[in-house]
C-alpha positions as CSV (number, residue, x, y, z in Angstrom):
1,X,159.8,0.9,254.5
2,X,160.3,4.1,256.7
3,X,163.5,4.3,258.3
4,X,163.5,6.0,261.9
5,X,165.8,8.9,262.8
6,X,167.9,7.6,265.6
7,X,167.5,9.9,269.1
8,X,171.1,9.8,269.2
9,X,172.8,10.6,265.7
10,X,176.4,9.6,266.1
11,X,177.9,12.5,263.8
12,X,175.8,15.1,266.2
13,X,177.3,13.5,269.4
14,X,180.7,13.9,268.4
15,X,179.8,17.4,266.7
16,X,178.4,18.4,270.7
17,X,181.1,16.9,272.3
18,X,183.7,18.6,269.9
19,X,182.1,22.2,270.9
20,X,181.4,21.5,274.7
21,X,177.5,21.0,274.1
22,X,175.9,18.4,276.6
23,X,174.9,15.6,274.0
24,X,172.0,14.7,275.9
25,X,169.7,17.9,274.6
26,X,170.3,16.5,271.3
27,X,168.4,13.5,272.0
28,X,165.8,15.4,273.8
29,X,165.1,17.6,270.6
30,X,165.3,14.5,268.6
31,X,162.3,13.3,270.9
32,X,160.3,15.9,270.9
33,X,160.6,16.1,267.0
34,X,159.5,12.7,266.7
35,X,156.7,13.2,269.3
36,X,155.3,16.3,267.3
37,X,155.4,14.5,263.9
38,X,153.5,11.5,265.8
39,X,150.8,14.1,267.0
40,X,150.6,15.6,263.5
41,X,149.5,12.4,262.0
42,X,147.0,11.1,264.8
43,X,145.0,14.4,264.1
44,X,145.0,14.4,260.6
45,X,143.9,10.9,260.8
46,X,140.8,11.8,263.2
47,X,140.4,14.7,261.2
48,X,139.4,12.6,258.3
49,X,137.6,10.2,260.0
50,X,135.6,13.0,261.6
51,X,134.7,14.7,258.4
52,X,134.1,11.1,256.4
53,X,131.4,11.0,259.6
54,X,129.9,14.0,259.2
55,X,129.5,13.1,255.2
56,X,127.3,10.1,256.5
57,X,125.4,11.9,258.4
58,X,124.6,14.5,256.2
59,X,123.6,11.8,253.4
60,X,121.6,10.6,255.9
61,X,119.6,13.4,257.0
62,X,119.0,14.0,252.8
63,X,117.5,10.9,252.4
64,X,115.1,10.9,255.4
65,X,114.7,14.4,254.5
66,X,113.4,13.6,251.0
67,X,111.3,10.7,252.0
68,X,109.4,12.8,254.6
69,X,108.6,15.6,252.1
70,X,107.6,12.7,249.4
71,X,105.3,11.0,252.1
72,X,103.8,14.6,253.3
73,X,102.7,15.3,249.7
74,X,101.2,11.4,249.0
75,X,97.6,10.6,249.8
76,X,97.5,9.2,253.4
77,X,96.8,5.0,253.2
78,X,96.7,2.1,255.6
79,X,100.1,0.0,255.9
80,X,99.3,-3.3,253.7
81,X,101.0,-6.7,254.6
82,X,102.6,-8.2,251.5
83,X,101.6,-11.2,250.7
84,X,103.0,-14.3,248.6
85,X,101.7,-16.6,245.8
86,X,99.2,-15.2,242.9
87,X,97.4,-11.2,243.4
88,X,93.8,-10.8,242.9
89,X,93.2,-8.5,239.1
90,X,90.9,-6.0,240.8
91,X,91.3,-3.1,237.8
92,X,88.2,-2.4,236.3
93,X,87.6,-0.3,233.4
94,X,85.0,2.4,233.3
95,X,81.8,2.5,231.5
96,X,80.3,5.5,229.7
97,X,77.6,7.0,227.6
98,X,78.3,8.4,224.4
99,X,79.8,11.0,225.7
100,X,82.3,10.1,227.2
101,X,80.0,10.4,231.0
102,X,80.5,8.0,233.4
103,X,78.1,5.3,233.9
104,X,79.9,2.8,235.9
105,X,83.6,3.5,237.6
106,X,85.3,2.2,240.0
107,X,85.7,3.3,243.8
108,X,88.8,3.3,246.4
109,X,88.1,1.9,249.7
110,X,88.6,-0.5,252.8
111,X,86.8,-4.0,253.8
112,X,86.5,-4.2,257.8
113,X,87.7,-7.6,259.3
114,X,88.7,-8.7,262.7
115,X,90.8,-11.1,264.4
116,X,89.6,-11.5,267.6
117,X,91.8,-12.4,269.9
118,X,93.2,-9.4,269.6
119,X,90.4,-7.4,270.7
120,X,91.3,-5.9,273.9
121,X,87.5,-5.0,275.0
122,X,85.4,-7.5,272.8
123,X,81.9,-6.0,274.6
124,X,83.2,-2.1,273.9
125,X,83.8,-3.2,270.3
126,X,80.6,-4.9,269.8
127,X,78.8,-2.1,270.8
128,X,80.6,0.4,269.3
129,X,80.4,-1.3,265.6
130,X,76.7,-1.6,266.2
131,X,76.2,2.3,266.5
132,X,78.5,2.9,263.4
133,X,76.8,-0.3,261.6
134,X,72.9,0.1,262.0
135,X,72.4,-3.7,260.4
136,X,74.8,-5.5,263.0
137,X,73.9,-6.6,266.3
138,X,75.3,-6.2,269.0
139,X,75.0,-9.6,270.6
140,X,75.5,-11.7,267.8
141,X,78.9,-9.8,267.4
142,X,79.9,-9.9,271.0
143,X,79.5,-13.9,270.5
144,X,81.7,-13.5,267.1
145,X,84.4,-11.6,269.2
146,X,84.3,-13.8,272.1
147,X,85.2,-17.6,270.1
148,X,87.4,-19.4,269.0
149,X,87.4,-17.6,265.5
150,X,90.9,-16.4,264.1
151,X,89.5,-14.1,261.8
152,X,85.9,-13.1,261.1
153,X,84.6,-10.6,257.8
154,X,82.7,-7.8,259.4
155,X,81.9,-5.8,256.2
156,X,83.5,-5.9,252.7
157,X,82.8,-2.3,251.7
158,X,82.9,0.6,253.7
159,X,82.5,4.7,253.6
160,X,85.6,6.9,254.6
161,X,83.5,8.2,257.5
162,X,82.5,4.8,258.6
163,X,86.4,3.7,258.7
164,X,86.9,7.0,260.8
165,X,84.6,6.0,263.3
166,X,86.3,2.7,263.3
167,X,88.9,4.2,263.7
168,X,88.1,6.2,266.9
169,X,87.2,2.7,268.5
170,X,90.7,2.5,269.4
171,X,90.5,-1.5,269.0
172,X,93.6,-2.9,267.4
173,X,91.4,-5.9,266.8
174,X,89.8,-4.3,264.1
175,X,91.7,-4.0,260.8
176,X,91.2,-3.0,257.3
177,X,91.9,-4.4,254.2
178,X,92.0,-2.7,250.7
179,X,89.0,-2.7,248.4
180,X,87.7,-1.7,244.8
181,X,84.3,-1.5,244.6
182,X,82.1,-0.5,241.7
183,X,79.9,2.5,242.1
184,X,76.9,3.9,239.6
185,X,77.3,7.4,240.2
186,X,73.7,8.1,238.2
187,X,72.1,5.8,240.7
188,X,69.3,4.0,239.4
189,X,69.9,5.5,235.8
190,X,70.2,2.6,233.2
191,X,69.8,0.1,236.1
192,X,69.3,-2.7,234.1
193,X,71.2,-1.8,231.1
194,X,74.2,-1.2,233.6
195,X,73.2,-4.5,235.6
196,X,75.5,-4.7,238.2
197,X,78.8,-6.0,239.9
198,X,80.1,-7.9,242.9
199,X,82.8,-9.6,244.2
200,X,84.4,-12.5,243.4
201,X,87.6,-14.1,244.6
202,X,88.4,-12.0,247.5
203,X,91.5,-12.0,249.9
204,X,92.4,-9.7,253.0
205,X,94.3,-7.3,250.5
206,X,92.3,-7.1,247.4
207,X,89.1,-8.3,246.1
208,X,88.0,-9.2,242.3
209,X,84.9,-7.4,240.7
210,X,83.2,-8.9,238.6
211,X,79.9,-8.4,236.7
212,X,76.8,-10.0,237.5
213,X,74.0,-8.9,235.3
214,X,73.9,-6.5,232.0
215,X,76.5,-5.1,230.5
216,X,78.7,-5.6,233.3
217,X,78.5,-9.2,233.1
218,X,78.8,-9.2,229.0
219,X,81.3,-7.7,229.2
220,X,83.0,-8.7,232.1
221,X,86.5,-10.1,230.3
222,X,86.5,-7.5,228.4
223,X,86.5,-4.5,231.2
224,X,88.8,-6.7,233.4
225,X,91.2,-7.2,230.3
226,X,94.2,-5.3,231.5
227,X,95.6,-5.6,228.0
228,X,93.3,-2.3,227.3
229,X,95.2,-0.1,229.7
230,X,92.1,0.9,231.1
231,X,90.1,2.3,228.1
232,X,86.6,2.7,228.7
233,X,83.8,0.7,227.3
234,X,81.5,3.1,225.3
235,X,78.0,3.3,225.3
236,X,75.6,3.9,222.8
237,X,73.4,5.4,225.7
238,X,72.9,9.0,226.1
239,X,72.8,9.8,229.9
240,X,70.6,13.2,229.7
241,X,68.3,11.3,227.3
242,X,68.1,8.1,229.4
243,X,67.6,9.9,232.7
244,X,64.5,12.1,230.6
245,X,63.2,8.6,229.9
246,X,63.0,7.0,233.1
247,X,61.4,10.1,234.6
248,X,59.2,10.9,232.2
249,X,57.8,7.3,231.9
250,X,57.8,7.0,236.3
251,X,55.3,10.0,236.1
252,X,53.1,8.4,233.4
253,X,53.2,4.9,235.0
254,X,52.1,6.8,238.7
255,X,48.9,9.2,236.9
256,X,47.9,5.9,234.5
257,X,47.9,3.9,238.0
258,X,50.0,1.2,235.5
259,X,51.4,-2.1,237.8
260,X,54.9,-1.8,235.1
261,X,56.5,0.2,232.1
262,X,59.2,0.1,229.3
263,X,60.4,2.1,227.0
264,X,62.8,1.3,224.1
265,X,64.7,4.7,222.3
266,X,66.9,3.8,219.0
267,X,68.4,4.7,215.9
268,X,66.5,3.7,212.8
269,X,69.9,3.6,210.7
270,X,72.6,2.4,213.7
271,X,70.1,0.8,215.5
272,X,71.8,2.5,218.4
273,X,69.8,2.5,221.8
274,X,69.6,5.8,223.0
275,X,67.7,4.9,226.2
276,X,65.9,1.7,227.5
277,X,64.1,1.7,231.0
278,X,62.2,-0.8,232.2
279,X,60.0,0.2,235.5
280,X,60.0,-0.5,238.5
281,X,63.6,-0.2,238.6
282,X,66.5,-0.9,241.3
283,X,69.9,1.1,242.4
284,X,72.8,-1.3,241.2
285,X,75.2,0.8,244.2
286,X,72.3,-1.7,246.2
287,X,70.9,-4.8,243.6
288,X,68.5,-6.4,245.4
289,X,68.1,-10.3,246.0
290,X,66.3,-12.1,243.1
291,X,62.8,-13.6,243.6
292,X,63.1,-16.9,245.3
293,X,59.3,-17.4,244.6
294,X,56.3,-16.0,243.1
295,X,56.6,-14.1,239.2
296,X,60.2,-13.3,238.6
297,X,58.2,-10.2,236.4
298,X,57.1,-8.6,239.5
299,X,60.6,-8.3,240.5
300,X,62.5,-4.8,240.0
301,X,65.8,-7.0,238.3
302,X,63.4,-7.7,235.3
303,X,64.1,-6.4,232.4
304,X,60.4,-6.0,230.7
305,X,62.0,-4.0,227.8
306,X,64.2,-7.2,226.7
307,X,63.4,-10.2,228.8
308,X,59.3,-9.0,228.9
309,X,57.8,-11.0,225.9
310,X,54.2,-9.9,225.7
311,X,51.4,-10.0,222.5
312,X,51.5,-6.6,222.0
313,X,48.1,-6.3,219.6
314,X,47.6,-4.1,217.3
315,X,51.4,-2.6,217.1
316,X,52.0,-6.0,214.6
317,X,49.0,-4.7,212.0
318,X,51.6,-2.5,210.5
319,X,54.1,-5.6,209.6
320,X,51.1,-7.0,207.8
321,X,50.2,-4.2,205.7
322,X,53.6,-4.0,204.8
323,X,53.9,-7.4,203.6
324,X,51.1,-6.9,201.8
325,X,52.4,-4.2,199.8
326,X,55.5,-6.0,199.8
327,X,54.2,-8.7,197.8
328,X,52.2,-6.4,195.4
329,X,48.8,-8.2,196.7
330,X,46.8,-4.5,197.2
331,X,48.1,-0.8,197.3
332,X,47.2,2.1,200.1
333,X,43.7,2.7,198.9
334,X,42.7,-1.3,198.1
335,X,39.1,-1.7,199.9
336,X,38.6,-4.4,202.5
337,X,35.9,-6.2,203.6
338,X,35.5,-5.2,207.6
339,X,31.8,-7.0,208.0
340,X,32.1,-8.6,211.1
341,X,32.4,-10.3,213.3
342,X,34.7,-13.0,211.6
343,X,34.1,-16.0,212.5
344,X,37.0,-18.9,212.0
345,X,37.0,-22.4,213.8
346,X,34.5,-21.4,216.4
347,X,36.1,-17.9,217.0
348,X,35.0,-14.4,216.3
349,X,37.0,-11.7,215.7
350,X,35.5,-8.3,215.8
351,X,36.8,-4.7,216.0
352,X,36.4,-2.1,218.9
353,X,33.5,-0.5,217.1
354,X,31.5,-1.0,213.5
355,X,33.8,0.5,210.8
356,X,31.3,-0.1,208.4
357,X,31.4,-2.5,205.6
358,X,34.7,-1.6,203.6
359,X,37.8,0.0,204.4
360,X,40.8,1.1,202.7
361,X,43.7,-0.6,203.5
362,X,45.2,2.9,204.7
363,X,42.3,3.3,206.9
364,X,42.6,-0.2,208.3
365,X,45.9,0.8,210.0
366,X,44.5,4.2,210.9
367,X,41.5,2.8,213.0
368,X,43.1,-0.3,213.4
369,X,40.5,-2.8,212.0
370,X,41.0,-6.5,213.6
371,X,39.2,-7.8,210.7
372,X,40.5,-5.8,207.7
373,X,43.9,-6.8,209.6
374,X,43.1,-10.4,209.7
375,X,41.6,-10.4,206.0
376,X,44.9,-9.3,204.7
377,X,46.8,-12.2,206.7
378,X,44.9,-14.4,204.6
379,X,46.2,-13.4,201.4
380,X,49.5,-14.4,202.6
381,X,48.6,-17.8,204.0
382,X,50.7,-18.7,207.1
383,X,54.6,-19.7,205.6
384,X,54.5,-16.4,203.7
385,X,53.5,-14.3,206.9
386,X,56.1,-16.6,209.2
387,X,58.9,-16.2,206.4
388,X,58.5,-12.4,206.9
389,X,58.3,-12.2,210.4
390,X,61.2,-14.2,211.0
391,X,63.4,-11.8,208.3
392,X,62.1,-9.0,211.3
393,X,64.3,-11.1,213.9
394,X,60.6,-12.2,215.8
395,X,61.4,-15.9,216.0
396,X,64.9,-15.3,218.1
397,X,66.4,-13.4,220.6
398,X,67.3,-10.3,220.2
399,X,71.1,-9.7,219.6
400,X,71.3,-7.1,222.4
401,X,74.6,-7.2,224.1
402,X,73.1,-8.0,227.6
403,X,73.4,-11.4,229.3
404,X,69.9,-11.2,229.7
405,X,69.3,-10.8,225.9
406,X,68.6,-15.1,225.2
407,X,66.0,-15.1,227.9
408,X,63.7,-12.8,226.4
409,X,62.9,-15.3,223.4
410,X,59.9,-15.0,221.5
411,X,56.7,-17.2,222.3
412,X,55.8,-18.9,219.1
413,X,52.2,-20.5,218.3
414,X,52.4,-24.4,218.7
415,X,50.5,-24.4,215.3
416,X,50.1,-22.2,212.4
417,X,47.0,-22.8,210.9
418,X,44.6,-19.2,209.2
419,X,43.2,-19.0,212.7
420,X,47.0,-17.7,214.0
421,X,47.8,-16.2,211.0
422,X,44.7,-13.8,211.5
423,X,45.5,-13.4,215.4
424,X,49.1,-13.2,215.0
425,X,48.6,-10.5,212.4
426,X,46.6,-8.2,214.9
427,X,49.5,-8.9,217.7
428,X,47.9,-11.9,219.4
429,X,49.4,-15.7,219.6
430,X,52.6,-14.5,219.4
431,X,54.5,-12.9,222.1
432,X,57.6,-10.7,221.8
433,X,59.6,-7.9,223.7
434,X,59.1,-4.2,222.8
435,X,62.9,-4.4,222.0
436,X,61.6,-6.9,219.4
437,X,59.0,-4.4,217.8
438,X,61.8,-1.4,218.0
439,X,64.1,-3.2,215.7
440,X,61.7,-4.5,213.4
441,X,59.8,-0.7,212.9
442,X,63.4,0.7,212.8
443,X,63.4,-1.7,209.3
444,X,60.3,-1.2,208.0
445,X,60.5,2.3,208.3
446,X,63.9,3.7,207.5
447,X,63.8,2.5,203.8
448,X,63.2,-1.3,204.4
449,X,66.5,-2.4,205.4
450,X,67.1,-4.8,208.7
451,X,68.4,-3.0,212.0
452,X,69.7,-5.1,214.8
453,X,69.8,-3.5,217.8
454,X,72.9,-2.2,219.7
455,X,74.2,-1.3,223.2
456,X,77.4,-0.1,221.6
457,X,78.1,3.1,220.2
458,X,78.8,3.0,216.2
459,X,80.4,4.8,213.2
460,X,78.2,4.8,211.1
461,X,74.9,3.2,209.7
462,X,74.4,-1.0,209.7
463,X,74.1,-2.3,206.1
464,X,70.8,-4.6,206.8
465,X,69.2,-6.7,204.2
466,X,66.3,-5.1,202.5
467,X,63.1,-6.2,204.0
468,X,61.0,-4.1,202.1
469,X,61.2,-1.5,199.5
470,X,61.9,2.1,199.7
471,X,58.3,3.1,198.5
472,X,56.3,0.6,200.2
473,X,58.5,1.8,203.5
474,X,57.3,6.0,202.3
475,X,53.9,4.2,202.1
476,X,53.9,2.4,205.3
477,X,55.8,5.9,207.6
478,X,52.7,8.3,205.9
479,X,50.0,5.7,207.1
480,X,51.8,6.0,210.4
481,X,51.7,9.7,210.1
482,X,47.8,9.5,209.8
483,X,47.1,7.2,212.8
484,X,48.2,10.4,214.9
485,X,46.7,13.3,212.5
486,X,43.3,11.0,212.3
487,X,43.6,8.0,214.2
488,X,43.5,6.4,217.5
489,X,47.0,8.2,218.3
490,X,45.7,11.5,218.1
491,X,47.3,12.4,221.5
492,X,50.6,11.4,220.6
493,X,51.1,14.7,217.9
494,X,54.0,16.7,219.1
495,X,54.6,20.0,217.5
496,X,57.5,20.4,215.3
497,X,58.3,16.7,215.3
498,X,55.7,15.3,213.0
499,X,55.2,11.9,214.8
500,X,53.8,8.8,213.9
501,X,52.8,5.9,215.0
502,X,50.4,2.6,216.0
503,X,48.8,2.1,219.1
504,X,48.4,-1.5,220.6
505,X,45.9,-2.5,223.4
506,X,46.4,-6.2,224.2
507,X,44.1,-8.2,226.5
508,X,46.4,-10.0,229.3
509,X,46.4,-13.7,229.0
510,X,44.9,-15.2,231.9
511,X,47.5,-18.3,233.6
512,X,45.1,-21.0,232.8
513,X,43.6,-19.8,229.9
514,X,41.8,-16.9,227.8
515,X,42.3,-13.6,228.6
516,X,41.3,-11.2,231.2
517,X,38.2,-8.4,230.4
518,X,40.0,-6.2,232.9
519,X,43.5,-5.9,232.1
520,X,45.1,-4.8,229.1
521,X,49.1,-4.1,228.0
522,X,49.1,-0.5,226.5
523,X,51.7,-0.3,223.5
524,X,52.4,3.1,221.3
525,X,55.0,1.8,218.5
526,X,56.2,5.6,217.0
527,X,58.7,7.4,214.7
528,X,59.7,10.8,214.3
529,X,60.3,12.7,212.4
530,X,57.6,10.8,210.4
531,X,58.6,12.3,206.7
532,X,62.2,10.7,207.3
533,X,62.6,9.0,210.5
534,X,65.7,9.5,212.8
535,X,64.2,7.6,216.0
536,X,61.7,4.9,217.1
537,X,60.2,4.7,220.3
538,X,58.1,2.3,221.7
539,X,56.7,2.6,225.2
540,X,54.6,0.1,227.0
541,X,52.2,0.1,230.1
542,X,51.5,-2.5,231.8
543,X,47.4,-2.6,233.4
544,X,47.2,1.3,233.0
545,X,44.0,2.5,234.0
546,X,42.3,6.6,233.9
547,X,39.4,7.8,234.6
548,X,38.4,10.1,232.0
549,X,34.7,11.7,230.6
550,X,33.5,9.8,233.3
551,X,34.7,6.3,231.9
552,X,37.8,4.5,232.8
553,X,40.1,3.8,230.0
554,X,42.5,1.0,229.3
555,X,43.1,1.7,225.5
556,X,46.5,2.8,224.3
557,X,45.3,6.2,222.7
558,X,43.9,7.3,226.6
559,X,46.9,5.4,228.1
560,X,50.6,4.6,226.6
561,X,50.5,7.5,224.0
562,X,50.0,10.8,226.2
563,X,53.2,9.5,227.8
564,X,55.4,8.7,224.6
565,X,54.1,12.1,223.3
566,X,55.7,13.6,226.6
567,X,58.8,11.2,226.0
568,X,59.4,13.0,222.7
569,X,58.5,16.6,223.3
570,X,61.4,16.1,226.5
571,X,64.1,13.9,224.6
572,X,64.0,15.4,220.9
573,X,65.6,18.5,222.0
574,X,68.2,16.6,223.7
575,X,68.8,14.4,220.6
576,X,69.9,17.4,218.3
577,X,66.5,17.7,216.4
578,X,64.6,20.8,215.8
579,X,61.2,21.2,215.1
580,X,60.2,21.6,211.7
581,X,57.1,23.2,209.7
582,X,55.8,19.6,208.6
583,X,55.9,19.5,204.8
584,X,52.7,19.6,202.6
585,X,52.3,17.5,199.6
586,X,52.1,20.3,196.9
587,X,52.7,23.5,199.0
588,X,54.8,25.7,197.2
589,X,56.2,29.2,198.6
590,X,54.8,32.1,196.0
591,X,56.2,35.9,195.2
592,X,55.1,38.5,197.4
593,X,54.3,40.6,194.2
594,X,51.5,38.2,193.1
């Protein structure tokens, strides 16, 4: 409690009085003592009141101060309206080639919606989006902005520029809402290996991709799976050898005047695919609609490297021959009767020309004799040859990781009597995909185990069942060897990368029966290097035709294997290999002194 100094001190009064003083000034100085003390307080009081101000303020001005300087050095975005309930899982991981190059990746951007009655000038507005948007009308969305419509979805994906040039509209009608879209940098690179995306659940401020074909949609939990933390998925595709692919196999399919092509490049030990095209292709930045009538194989989405099943003729002699072997019924240089024609329940089989009586069963692969094809077949009686076909994989699906892998299944014969096991073992009756015939010359030729091909890069090499033996699969990759030094794939030699190979020129089936004179599906089966394989490629042409010595030619040799020579001489290179002095059986160096 603060006790008051009285104005009038009793002790002082009597002190003044005692002197003469006038008591009165006592009281005056006591006053103005008092008054002074008062004063003293008030301005220490605003003092601190004033400075505890000017602390505010300057905390104040720090933290608008910082949050300008954090917003002038973030990327500019649009203002986004939170919203309640569940968000839309829009994160998408990246695909790439082996690599590590990006296939498929992901794309920041803004949808364009409006709500209309907010659209000050609905006719300015139409117009103006139809200049910026070639694809909308201008009527149709003058009708749009002048109904009863709350909210309308103008375009779920558009360019920077094109928002900018919304932006100058000036309509506060229009708005933007947040976006992820997929883009394919490559374009149509690996089209339909890649597949495509699109969206799927979609709100104003986000929108779900989600794959719709290929890898995209076989994998589609796994790239949306956020329990990854955004790791890639990784190819077994090599982008530089894909791209060589496609353009190599565009030119061929444009100068053999071909209607389609495919190509399948893989691993014979991983059973990687390095590169698989299927022409005509499509940009998956822009898939196009599926066929709603007509063939679904004249469409660009097919896949005629998986989905296509085909007979593929005489690319399947080499799977007889090494059955054959297999089973210890002849050796390499075992004659066989090629008299013809052969004749079996009212059909004749013949060859392209007279091969004379007997061949070897070496030199029935290198000219590719129907009948000393369909001779051996016979030996092994139908259950044999369908035992060892199916160990190939030709009576399923291929276990490609691509949604579109269980609709290329094989095409089996309804029966199996000799007459199919003779056409089936020249490639007609049964009717496969060239992804098929990759894998299964991938097994007999890389020492006779089974390869299953694979999107997906791997460690190291599968551990297949044996299908054949080692030397029967050195016998069947030097008979390969001689169809391009001295067969009908004399075109397909490359320098330095010892290829070899079978050619296969199939008559088209007609719709209603038989087969057409005119029309043929070109087919060049190869390896290389042939003396130990590293790669198979098989490239197909669909109703390629040439003109050449004054004839026109359908058969592979004029057709298919020009272009898979030109495949290889491009993509070996690019796989690591270099060309190689091809080894001579018994070619030793000697002294220069002798």
């Amino acid at each position: 409690m603060t006790l008051r100094t009285p104005l009038r001190p009793l002790t002082r009064i009597l002190r003044a009085r005692e002197y003469g003083e006038n008591p009165d000034a006592i009281e005056r100085e006591n006053l103005r003592l008092r008054h002074e003390a008062m004063r003293d307080r008030m301005r220490q009081r605003a003092e601190t009141r004033l400075l505890l101000l000017a602390m505010c303020f300057f905390a104040a001005f720090v933290t608008v101060g910082l949050r300008m300087s954090a917003l002038a050095a973030s990327e500019p975005e649009e203002p986004r309206v939170a919203t309640s309930g569940s968000g839309i899982l829009n994160t998408r991981a990246d695909i790439v080639d082996r690599e590590g190059r990006v296939l498929a990746t992901n794309l920041v951007t803004n949808s364009l919606y409006a709500h209309p009655h907010e659209i000050i000038d609905p006719a300015a507005a139409a117009h103006g989006l139809a200049g910026i948007f070639p694809d909308l009308e201008e009527e149709a969305l003058l009708r749009r902005f002048t109904s009863d419509s709350r909210f309308i979805w103008l375009r779920r994906y558009i360019s920077p520029e094109q928002e900018q040039l919304v932006h100058d509209l000036g309509e506060p009608g229009l708005l933007f809402g947040p976006r992820e879209m997929r883009l394919y940098p490559n374009g149509s690179v690996a089209a339909h290996i890649l597949g495509g995306a699109g969206f799927g659940q979609e709100a104003v401020n986000a929108a779900e991709v989600i794959g719709v074909a290929g890898v995209e949609a076989q994998f589609d939990e796994l790239l949306r799976d956020p329990a990854r933390d955004g790791a890639p998925l990784e190819l077994s595709l090599d982008l530089t050898v894909q791209s060589a692919v496609e353009q190599v196999l565009a030119g061929g399919m444009v100068i053999m005047n071909a209607r389609g092509a495919s190509a399948v490049l893989m691993d014979v030990h991983t059973g990687e695919i390095r590169a698989m095209a299927s022409l005509p292709d499509f940009d998956p930045n822009a898939r196009p609609q599926p066929l709603t009538e007509g063939d679904q194989a004249d469409s660009p989405l097919f896949n005629r490297a998986v989905q296509g099943v085909y007979e593929l003729g005489s690319v399947f002699k080499i799977f007889t021959v090494a059955q054959v072997l297999e089973e210890g019924l002849v050796n390499p240089a075992t004659m066989i009767d090629t008299t013809g024609p052969l004749r079996m329940s009212g059909f004749s089989i013949t060859d392209f020309r007279n091969y004379g009586a007997r061949l070897s069963v070496s030199d029935v692969i290198i000219h590719s004799s129907n009948i000393g094809t369909a001779r051996l077949a016979l030996m092994l009686g139908g259950e044999r040859q369908q035992r060892f076909l199916e160990q190939l994989g030709f009576f399923q699906p291929t276990l490609v990781e691509m949604v579109e892998g269980p609709s290329g299944r094989p095409l089996l014969p309804a029966r199996w009597g000799d007459l199919t096991t003779m056409t089936v073992s020249y490639g007609h009756g049964l009717s496969t995909s060239p992804l098929h015939v990759a894998a299964a010359y991938a097994s007999v030729t890389n020492g006779g185990t089974l390869i299953r091909p694979t999107l997906l890069r791997q460690d190291g090499p599968q551990q297949g069942a044996r299908i054949i033996s080692e030397q029967v699969s050195a016998q069947i990759r030097g008979m390969l060897r001689d169809v391009v030094t001295d067969g009908t794939a004399s075109f397909g030699d490359v320098p330095g990368y010892e290829v070899g190979g079978k050619t296969g020129s199939a008559d088209k089936p007609r719709p209603n029966g038989g087969y057409y004179e005119d029309r043929v599906l070109s087919t060049f089966a190869s390896i290389f290097p042939a003396h130990d394989p590293q790669y198979v490629l098989v490239v197909t042409l669909d109703e390629p035709e040439i003109v050449a010595l004054g004839e026109a030619r359908r058969t592979a040799g004029w057709t298919v294997v020009p272009v898979a020579a030109e495949v290889i001489r491009r993509v070996a290179p690019l796989l690591g290999l270099r060309p190689e002095i091809e080894p001579r059986d018994g070619f030793q160096l000697s002294s220069a002194s002798e």
